[in-house]
C-alpha positions as CSV (number, residue, x, y, z in Angstrom):
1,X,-0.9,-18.0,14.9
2,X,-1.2,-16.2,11.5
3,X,0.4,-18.3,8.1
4,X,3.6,-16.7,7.1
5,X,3.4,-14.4,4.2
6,X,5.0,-15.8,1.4
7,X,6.9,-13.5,-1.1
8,X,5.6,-12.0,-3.4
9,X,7.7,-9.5,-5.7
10,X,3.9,-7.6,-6.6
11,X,4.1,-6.7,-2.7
12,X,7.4,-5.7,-2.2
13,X,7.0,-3.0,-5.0
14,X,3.7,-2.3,-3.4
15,X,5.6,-1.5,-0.1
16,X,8.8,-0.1,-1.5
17,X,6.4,2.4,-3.3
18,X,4.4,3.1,-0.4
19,X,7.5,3.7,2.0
20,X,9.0,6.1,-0.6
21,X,6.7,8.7,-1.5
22,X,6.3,11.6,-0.1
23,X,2.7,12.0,-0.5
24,X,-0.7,10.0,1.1
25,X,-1.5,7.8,-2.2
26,X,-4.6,6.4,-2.8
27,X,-5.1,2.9,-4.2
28,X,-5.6,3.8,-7.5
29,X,-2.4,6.0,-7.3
30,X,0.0,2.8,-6.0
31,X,-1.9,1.4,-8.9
32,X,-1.3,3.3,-11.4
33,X,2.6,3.8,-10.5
34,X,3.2,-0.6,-9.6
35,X,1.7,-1.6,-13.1
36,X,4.1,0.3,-14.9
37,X,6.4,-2.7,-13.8
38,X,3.8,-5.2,-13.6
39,X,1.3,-4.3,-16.2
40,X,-0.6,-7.6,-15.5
41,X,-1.3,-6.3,-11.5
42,X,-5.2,-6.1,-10.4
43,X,-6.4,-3.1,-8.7
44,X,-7.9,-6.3,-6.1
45,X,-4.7,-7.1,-5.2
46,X,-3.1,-3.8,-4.5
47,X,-6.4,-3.4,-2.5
48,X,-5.8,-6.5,-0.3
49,X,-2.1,-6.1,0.0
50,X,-2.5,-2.6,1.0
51,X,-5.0,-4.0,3.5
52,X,-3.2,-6.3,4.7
53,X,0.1,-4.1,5.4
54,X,-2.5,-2.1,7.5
55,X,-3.0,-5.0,9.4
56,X,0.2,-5.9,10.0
57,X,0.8,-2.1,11.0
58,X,3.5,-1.7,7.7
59,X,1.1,1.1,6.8
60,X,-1.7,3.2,8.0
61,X,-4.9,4.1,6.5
62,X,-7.2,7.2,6.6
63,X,-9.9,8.9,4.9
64,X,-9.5,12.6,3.2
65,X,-11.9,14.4,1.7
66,X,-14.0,11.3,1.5
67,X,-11.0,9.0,-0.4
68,X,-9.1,6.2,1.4
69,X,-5.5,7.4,2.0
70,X,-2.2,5.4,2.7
71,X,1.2,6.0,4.5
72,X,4.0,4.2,4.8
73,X,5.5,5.9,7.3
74,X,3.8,4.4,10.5
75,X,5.7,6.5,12.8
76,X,3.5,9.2,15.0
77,X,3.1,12.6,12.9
78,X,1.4,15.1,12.0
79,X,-1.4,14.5,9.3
């Protein structure tokens, strides 16, 4: 059995961005938007929290024109 996650306020504002946009962000794009509240965020761990989320089926991943894409919404539609 997986370890609880513990809380971290650096991946709730990576999933309340996520879930709120209307677009399919990259990393660099949840990046870019989560350090203008936590200016002291790596790019590593938006990559491993974004990874994980996947994991946990919070968020889905695919590749468009040859860049790593993300989506909150893990519901079935159209892409």
């Amino acid at each position: 059995m997986a370890a609880p996650r513990r809380f971290s306020r650096q991946r709730e504002a990576i999933i309340h961005n996520l879930q709120n946009r209307c677009d399919h962000p990259s990393a660099d794009e949840i990046y870019t938007a989560i350090r203008q509240e936590y200016p002291h965020i790596s790019l590593g761990t938006v990559y491993r929290n974004l990874r994980e989320l996947e994991q946990e089926g919070q968020a889905l991943k695919f590749t468009c024109d040859g860049k790593e894409r993300f989506d909150g919404n893990t519901q079935p539609h159209y892409h």
